[in-house]
N, C-alpha and C positions, 0 to 999 in steps of 0.2 A: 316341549318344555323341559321333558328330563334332562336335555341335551345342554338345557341353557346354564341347569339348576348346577349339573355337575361340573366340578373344575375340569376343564380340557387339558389344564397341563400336567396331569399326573405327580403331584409332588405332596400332595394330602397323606400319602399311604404311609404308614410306618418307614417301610424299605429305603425312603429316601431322606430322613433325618438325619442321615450320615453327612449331607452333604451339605446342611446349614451349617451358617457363621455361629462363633459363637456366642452365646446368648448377651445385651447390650450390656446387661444386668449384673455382668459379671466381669464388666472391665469398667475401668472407671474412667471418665471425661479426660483425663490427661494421660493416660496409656497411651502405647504405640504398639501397635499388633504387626509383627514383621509377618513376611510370608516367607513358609517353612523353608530352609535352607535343601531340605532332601525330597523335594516335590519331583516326582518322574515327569521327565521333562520327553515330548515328542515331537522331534523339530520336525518343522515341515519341509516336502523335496528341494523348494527352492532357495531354500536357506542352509539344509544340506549340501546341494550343491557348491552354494558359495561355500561354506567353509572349505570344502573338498576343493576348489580352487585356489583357493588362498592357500593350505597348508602344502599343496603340490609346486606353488609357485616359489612359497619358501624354501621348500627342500631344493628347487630348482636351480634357482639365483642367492642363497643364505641358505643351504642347511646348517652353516652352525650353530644359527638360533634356533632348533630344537637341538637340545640333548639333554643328557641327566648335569641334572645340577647339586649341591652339596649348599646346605644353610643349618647353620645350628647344629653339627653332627647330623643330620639328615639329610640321606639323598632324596631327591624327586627328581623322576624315571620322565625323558622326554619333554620336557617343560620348555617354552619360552616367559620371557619375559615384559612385563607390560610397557613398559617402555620403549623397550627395542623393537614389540609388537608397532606403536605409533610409528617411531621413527622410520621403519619398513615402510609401513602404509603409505605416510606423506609422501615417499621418493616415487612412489610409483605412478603417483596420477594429479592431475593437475586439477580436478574438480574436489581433490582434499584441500579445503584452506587453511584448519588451523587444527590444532591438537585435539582442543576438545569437540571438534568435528569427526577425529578419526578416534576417540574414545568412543562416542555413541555408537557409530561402525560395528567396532569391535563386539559393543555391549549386546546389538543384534543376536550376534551368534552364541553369547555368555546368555541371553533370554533364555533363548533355544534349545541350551546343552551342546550345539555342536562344538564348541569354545567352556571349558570349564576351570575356575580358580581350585589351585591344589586344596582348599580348604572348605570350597563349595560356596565363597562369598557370591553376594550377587551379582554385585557392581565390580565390571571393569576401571582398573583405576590407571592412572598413567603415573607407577611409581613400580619400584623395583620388586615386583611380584609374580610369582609363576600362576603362568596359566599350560593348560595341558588342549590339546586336539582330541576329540571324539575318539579318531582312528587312531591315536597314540594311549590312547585308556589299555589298548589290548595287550595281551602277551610279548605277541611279537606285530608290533606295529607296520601296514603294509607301506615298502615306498615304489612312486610314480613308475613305471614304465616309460617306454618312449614316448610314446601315443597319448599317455595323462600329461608327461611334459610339457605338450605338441598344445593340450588341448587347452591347460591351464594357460599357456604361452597368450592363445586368443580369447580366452575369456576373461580372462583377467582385469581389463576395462571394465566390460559390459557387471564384471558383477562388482568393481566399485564402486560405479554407477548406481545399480542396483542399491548400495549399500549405505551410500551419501544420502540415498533420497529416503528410506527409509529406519537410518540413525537416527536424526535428530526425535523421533520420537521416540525411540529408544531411552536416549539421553534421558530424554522429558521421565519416565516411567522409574529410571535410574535413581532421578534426584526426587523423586515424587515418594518412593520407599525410603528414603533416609528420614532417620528420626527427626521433626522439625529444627529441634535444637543444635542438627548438625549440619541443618544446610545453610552455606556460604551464602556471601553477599550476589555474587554470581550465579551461584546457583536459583536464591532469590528472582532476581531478573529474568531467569529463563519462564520461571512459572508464570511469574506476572507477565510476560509478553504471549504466553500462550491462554493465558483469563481473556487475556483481553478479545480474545476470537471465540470464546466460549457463550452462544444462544442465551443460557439461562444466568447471565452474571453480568450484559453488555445496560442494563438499566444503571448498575453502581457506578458509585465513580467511586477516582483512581484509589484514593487511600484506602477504602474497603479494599478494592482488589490487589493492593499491597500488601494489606494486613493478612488477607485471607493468603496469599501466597507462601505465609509466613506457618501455618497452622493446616493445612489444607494434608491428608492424611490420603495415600494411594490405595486402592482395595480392587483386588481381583477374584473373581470367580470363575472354574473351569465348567462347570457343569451346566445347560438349561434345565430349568425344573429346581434350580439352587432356590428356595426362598431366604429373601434379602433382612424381610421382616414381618409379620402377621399382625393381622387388625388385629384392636384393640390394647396389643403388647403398649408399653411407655415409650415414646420419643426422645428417642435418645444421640440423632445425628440426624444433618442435612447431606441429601446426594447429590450429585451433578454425573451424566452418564459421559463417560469417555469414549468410549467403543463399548457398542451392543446394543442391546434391547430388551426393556423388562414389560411384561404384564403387569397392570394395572385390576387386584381383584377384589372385587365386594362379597361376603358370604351371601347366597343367595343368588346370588344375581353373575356370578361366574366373572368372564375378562370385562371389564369395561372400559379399559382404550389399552393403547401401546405406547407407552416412551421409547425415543429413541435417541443417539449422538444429540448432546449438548441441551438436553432436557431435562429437568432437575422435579423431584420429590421429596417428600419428608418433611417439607416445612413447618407445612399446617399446625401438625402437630406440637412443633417446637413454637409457633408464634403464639397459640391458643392453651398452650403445658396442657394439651387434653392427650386422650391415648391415638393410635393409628385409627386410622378411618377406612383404610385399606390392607391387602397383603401386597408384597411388588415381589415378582417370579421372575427370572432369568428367562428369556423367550427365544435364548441362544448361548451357544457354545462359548466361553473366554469372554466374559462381559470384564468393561474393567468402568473402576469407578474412581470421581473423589468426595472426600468426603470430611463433613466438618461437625463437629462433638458438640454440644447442646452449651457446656461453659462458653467457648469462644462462638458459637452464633449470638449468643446472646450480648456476648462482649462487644463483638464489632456491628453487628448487623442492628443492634437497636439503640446505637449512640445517635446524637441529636447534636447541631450544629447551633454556631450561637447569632445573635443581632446584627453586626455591625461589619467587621471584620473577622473574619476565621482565618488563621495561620495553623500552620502546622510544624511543630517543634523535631526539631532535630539536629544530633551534636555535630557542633562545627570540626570543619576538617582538619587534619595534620598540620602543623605548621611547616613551613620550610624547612626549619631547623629537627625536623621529626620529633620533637615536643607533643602530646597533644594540649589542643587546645580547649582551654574549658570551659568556652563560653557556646551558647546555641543556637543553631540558624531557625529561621523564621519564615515559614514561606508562604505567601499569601493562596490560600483555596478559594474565596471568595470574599467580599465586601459589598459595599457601593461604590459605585465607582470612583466618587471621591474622594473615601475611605483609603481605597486601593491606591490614587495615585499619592496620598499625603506620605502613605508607608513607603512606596518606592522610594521618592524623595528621599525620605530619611533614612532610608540604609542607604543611598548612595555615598561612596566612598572620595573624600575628595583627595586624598591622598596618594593616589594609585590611578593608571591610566586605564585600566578594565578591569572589574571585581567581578563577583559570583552576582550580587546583587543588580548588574548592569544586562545582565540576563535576562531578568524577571523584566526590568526595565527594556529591554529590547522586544518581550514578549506585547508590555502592555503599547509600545508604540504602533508596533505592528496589529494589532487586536483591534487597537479601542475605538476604531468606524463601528464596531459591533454593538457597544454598551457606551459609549462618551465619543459623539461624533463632533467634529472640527468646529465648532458652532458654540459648543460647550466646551470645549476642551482650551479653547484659546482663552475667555473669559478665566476659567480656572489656574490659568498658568500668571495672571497677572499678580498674585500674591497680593498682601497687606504690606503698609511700611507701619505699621503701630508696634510692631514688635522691638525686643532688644536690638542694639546694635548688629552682637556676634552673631545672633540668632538669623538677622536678617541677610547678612550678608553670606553666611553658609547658602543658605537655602536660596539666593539669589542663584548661584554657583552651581548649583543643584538642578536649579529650573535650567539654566544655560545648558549646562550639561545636556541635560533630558530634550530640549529643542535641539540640537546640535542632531542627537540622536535624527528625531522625530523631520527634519529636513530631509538627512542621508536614505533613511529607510523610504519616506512617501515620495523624496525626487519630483519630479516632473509631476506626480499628481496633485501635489499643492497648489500649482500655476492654475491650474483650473476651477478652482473656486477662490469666489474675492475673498470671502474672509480669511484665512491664510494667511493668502497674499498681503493683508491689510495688518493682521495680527505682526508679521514677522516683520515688516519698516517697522512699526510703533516699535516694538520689540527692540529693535537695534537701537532705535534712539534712545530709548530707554537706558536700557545698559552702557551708551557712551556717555548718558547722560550723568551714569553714577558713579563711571569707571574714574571721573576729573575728581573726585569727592571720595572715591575707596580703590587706591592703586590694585589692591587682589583682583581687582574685576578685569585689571588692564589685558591678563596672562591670554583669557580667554576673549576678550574682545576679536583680537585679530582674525583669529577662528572663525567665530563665528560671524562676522563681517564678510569674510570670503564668503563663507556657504548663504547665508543671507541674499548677500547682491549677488550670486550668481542666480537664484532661483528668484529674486523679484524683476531681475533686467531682464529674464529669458520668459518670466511672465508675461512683460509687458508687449515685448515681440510676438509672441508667440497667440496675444489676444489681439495684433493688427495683423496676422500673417494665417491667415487659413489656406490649407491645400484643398486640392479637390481630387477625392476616389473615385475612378471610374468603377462600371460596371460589375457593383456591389464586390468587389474583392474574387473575382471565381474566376476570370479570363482577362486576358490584355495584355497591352505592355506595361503596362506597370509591375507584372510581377517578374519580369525581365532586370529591374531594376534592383540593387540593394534594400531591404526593407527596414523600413523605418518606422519605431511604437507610433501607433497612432492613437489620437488622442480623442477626449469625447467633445473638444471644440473644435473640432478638424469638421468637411461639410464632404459628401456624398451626393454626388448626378448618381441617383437610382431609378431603375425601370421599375412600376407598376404597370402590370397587367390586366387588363378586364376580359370577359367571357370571351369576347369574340375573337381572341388572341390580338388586338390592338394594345397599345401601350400609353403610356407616360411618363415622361423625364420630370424629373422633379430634385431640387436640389434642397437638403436639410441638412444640419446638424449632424453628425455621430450618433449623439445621445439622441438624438430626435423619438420623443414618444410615438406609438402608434397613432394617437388622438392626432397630432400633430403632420405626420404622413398624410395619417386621412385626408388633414381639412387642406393639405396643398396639393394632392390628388384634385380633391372637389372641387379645389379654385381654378388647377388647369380643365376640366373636365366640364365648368359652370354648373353643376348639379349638389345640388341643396337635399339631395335623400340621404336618410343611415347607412353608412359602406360598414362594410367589414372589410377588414386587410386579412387576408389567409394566406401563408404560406402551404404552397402543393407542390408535394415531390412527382419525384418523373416515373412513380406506382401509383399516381391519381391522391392517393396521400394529406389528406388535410386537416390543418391547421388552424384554428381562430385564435388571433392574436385580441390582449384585451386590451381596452383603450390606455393604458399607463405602461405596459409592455415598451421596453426604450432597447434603441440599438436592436432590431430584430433579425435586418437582414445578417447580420452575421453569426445567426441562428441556424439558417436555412442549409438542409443536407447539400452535398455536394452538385448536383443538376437543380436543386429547390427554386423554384421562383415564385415571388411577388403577386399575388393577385387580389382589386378589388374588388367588390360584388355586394348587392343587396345582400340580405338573408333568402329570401325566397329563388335565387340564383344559387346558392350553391351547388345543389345537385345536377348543375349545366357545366361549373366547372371543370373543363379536362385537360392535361400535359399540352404542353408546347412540341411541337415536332422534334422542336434543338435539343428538349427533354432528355430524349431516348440516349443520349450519350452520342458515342463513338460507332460509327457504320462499318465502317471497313477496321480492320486491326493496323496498327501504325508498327508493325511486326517489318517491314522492309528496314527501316531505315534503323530503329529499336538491336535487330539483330545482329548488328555489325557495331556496336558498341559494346567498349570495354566494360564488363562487370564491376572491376575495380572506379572506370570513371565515372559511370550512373552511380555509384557508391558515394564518392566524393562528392559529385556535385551534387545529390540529393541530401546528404549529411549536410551541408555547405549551404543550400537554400533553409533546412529543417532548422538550422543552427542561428539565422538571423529570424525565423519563426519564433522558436524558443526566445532567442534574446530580446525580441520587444515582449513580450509578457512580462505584466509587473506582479512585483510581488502581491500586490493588493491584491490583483484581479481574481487571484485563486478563490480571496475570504470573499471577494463579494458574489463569486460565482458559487460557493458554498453556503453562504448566507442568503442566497436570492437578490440577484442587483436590484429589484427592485425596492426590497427591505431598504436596502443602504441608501438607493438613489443613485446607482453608478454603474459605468458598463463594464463590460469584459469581453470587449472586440478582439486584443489581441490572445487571448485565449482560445477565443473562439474560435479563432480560425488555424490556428495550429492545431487543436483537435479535431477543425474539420479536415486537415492537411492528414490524419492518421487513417480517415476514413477513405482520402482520395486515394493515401497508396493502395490499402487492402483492394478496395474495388478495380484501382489499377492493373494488380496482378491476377485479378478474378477473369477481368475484362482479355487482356490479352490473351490469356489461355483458353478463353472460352470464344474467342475472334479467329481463331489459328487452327483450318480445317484440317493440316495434313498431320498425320499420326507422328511424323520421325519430326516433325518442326517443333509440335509439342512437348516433345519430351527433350529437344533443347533448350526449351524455354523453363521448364522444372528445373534442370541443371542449371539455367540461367539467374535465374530468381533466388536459388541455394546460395549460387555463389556470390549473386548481390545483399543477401542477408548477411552471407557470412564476411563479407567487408564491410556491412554498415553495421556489425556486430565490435568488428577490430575494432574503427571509428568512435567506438561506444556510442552510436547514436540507435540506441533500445530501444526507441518509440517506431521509429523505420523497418527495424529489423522485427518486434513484433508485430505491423504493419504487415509485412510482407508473406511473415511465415502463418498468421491471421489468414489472409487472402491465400496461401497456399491448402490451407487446413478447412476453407468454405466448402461447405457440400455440392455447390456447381463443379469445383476442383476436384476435392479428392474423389467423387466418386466415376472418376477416370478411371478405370481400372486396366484398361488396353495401353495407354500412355502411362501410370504408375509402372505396370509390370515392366517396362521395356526400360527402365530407369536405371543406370549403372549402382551395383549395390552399395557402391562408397558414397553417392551422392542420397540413397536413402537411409543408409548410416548417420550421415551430417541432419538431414532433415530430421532422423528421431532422436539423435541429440539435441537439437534446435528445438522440436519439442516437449522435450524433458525438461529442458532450460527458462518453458512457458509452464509447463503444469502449475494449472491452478490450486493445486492442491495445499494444505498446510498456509493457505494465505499467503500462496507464492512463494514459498520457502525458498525453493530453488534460486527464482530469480533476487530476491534481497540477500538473501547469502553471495553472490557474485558483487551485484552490485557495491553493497558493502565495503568491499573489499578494490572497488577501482576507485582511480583519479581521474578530479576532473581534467579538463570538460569532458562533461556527459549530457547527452539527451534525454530523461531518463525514460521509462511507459510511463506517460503524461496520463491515463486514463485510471493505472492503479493508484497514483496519486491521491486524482480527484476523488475516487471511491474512498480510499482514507477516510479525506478531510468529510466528506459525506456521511461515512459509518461514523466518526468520533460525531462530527455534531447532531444526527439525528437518537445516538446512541445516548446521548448526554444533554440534559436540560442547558438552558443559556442560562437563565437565571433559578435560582432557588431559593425559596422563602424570601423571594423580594428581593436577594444578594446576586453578584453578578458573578457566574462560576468561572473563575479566572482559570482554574484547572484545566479545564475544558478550550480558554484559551491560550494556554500554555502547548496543548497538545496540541492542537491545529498548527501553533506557530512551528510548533518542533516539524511538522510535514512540510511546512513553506520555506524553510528551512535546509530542509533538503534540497530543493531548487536554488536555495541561494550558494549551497556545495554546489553545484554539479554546475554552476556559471562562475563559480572562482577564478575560474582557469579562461583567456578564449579559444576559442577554434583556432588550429594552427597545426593540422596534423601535415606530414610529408605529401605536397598534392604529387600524383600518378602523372601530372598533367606540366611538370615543372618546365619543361624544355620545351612544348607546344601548348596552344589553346584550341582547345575544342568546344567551341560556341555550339554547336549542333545540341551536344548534350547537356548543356546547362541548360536551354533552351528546352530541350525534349521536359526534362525532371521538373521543370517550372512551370509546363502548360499540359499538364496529363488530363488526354478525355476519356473520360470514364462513362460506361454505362454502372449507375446507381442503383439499380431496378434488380433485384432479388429474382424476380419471378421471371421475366427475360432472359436473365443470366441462367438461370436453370432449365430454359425451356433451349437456350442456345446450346448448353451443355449434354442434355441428351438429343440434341440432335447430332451433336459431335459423335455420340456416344450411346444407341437406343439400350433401354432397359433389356436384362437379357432375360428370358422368358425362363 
């Protein structure tokens, strides 16, 4: 009990009072507590290092950016310059993309001390300022030898590299110690994008973590055993942990838990104005924090939203004429929904062919399946004529506009429900009707008469003209063929399976619900018992699909198939032989193809994958198609296209007994990454190097070693370029920064649209959080970038065709089976004792 009673972390004792913040009580709620400019700073080896390469590589290639410089009658001894610092940077490496990219860089080793401002400022700035080298602090400053030339020469990548990945938090920590009042609209933005990945802040929504962006105070501690603050003291701030880990302590009763990264304290006390409940100790070395002052928790965190419509006020932009302007934008956070579409309405501009306001309006078109489905939404659009004249005929205009819209974006998914269909003729006659009686209407007539009769004639065909999909979508010739979106009134010849491995052909709908499957199973079958439809992967694997589950087979993993069965059958249920995948490796015919044309033509099949994906299908696969009532067949099956490659490349390497084959094939796969990287098709390329990084793979270790080191170089930049870390920092930073078309990683996407909506209520206090579908729209968004453009890259293949590999990349057999694959793999390869 003594053991329990005493504090374990040793910071109770006088001796270490030195090393408390200080007291709340004696700074006041709007103060800004900078961190001391003369704090002895002990950088670590490998940030050491890096500067010692950088400062040798300038001396190398630019010694004249160090020397003594003259400002103000004062010399400073050895100095460069912050800007000429960037400008250097940028020339050097192609994974620097922009200034303030290679400002964070810099600010690393300005952390550190091994980089320091003549003046001891914190922040590297990218303006005409000296900064000084570690090794130039001395008397006589040491310069390179041949050998540091030689060595800077080769490391010089690897520690830009190094330094790119490691800035931007930097950066973060930069603009985090500037006084709030100084940080920039930009600067703003950075914080707010890095809230939004922050554990204990992902319940708020956006405008809090705006606000909070705005007021949010940086705090560091060196020491563990630092206490942060002691029961019973006055609450006087909220924490949120950055880096580290604090104890959690009751008097009495000693630790009683650990906070760790992205874990927040201090609140209690601030929602209840009672004193601390606890003490919170440093449980490690350099803990860093943020933190928010009792005035503004209380300002932002306990405001209250109102009835009907919630806008949120903010001054309108510059004018053209750089005037400003003084009137203020409006943007809806939430209503009812019919709240929300009266206000779009009304700010629509009819003067102008795209406003700021046509935005919000693109957002709620794309959205509103979520909160005002088609059903609703058309009855709403038919207006009142009791109104004024001018009144009626603006917002006539308004509505046009807004359906125009509301065609373009849903396309082809309007044909598939009657009301729509039925809404947009009335619609058109409507408006010709009014256009004979108000000429303004005539402008926009024409318009939308084209887009009208295209999508009512292409309905009407398209509900006499059903295709039919073989062999649930996963083998045949038809994927030989160009691929075309398919729709949910398109029909399916699908195999259901029963215990004995016998089958059934049964032809249904797209959308066809499970209930639905069932009972045309049990009609070919004549049996009148309770089935269950399971999908079972080719690891025994299963599945109970539930009776309103629609569109399922394009659910099912890559070898998954169909099966039906009572309930007291299921544990009979086992894989199909065809299951097991791929028997033999398809490595004969595989190895004698171009790296470059498997690139292409796998870019080139993944690119007509991508292109029948609609934009809906994202919200409904985010929102649960059965919420909405709608499938997401061509999603689905591009995603499962991400999992065929991985396994693909798992499969082959792990099929390929001879040791020197294999480590062609590493080489081989590198290099087909590294052209469907060119291609920008990202989803193939993390696909590939996915499958190269699976534990059946890497833990090759006789086949790794044997790998020429420039092709394991590419491989661990290739996985640099994946690191999940920072929320994929790396790879949104690239992407960023290309044009389309692009493929994009289809799966970081979907995680998005999944973090924001499980992260974020749909509705609140009864209102519909439009915020929330603001931010979704803004990821769907993304995909509607990266299809701007089409495919159209220079093919390898210009002057001949090679059927073999289009063919190869379109009918890949994969073994699916995790546990197979690993048991093939150490047989390739036994554990070594």
């Amino acid at each position: 009990m003594a053991g329990l009673l005493a504090p374990p972390y040793g910071v109770m004792e006088s001796g270490c009072s030195g090393d408390r913040m200080p007291d709340k009580e004696n700074i006041s709620n709007n103060s800004f507590v900078p961190v001391s400019k003369h704090q002895t700073k002990v950088p670590s080896e490998k940030i050491l290092r890096a500067g010692k390469i950088l400062r040798n590589a300038i001396l190398s290639r630019a010694p004249h950016m160090i020397r003594d410089r003259k400002y103000h009658l004062k010399t400073y001894r050895q100095c460069c310059v912050g800007t000429e610092l960037v400008d250097w940077q940028m020339q050097q490496s192609s994974c620097i993309h922009s200034r303030i990219q290679a400002v964070g860089m810099w600010q690393v080793l300005l952390e550190e001390g091994v980089l320091n401002h003549v003046d001891q400022e914190l922040s590297f700035q990218d303006k005409y300022l000296f900064y000084r080298f570690l090794d130039d602090e001395q008397e006589d400053p040491p310069l390179p030898d041949e050998e540091e030339r030689k060595e800077s020469q080769e490391e010089l990548q690897d520690t830009l590299l190094l330094l790119s990945q490691i800035g931007p938090d930097a950066h973060m920590r930069m603009i985090l110690r500037k006084h709030p009042s100084e940080r920039a609209a930009d600067d703003l933005e950075i914080i707010y994008e890095e809230l939004l990945h922050i554990k204990a802040l992902s319940h708020l929504s956006t405008t809090v973590k705006r606000e909070l962006a705005g007021v949010l105070i940086f705090e560091s501690h060196a020491k563990a055993g630092t206490v942060l603050f002691s029961q019973g003291e006055e609450g006087t701030s909220w924490y949120i942990i950055l880096k580290g880990s604090v104890n959690v302590v009751i008097y009495g009763k000693g630790v009683v838990c650990t906070l760790h990264e992205g874990d927040d304290f201090g609140k209690l006390a601030l929602v209840n104005d009672s004193p601390r409940a606890a003490s919170i100790v440093l449980r490690e070395d350099n803990c860093h924090f943020l933190r928010v002052d009792k005035e503004d928790f209380n300002r932002i965190l306990r405001e209250h939203g109102q009835d009907v419509l919630v806008l949120e006020k903010s001054h309108g932009r510059t004018s053209s004429h750089g005037a400003s302007s003084s009137h203020y934008k409006y943007k809806v956070m939430s209503g009812t929904p019919e709240k929300i579409l009266e206000h779009l309405l009304e700010m629509i501009r009819l003067d102008s062919q795209f406003s700021e306001s046509d935005t919000a309006l693109e957002d709620f078109v794309l959205m509103h399946c979520v909160f005002i489905p088609n059903t609703q939404l058309c009855p709403a659009l038919q207006g009142s004529d009791q109104e004024k004249l001018d009144y009626t005929l603006n917002n006539k205009r308004r509505v046009i506009r807004l359906v125009m819209q509301w065609v373009a974006v849903h396309g082809d998914q309007l044909q598939q429900e009657d009301v729509p269909v039925a809404f947009l003729e009335e619609f058109l006659v409507a408006v010709s009707n009014d256009a004979e009686s108000i000429p303004a209407l005539r402008d926009q007539l024409a318009e939308l008469e084209r887009r009208v009769k295209r999508h009512t004639e292409d309905a009407s065909v398209s509900q006499k003209k059903h295709k039919v999909l073989l062999r649930q979508f996963s083998m045949g010739d038809e994927k030989l063929q160009k691929r075309q979106p398919i729709k949910s009134i398109d029909e399916i010849l699908l195999k259901v399976y029963c215990c004995d491995h016998t089958y059934t052909t049964i032809r249904v709908p797209v959308a066809a619900s499970v209930r639905e499957v069932i009972g045309a199973v049990a009609d070919k079958l004549g049996s009148a018992e309770d089935l269950l439809l399971v999908s079972l992967s080719s690891a025994g694997e299963k599945v109970i699909f539930k009776p309103n589950d629609v569109s399922v087979f394009s659910t099912l993993s890559v070898n998954g198939r169909l099966f039906v069965c009572r309930r007291d059958q299921l544990d009979s249920l086992t894989p199909l032989p065809e299951q097991d995948g791929s028997s033999t490796a398809l490595l004969a015919g595989f190895e004698l193809m171009s790296s470059k044309d498997v690139a292409y033509h796998m870019t080139s099949y993944d690119w007509e994958l991508f292109h029948c994906v609609h934009e809906l299908e994202l919200i409904y696969h985010t929102f649960g198609r059965q919420n909405v009532k709608k499938t997401t067949v061509n999603l689905d099956l591009f995603l499962r296209r991400f999992n065929e490659i991985q396994f693909w490349v798992i499969t082959e390497v792990c099929l390929c007994s001879q040791l020197s084959k294999r480590v062609q094939l590493l080489k081989k796969f590198i290099k087909i990454a590294a052209h469907c990287k060119e291609y920008r098709n990202l989803n193939a390329f993390f696909a590939i190097i996915m499958g190269l990084s699976n534990p059946a793979v890497c833990r090759l270790s006789q086949t790794w070693e044997k790998l020429p080191s420039k092709f394991k170089k590419f491989y661990g930049e290739f996985e640099n370029f994946m690191d999940p870390s920072r929320n994929h920092r790396a790879y949104r930073l690239t992407v960023s920064k290309l044009e389309p078309p692009i493929i994009p990683f289809m799966p970081l996407l979907i995680k998005d649209m999944t973090f924001t909506h499980e992260g974020n209520k749909t509705v609140i206090d009864c209102l519909v959080n439009f915020e929330k579908m603001r931010m979704i729209a803004n990821t769907v968004k993304i995909v509607r970038y990266c299809r701007s453009q089409p495919f159209s890259p220079d093919s390898p293949l210009a002057s001949k065709s090679h059927p073999e590999v289009r063919t190869y990349v379109r009918q890949l057999n994969v073994i699916d089976n995790q546990r197979t694959l690993t048991q093939l793999s150490h047989g390739l390869e036994p554990r070594r004792s």
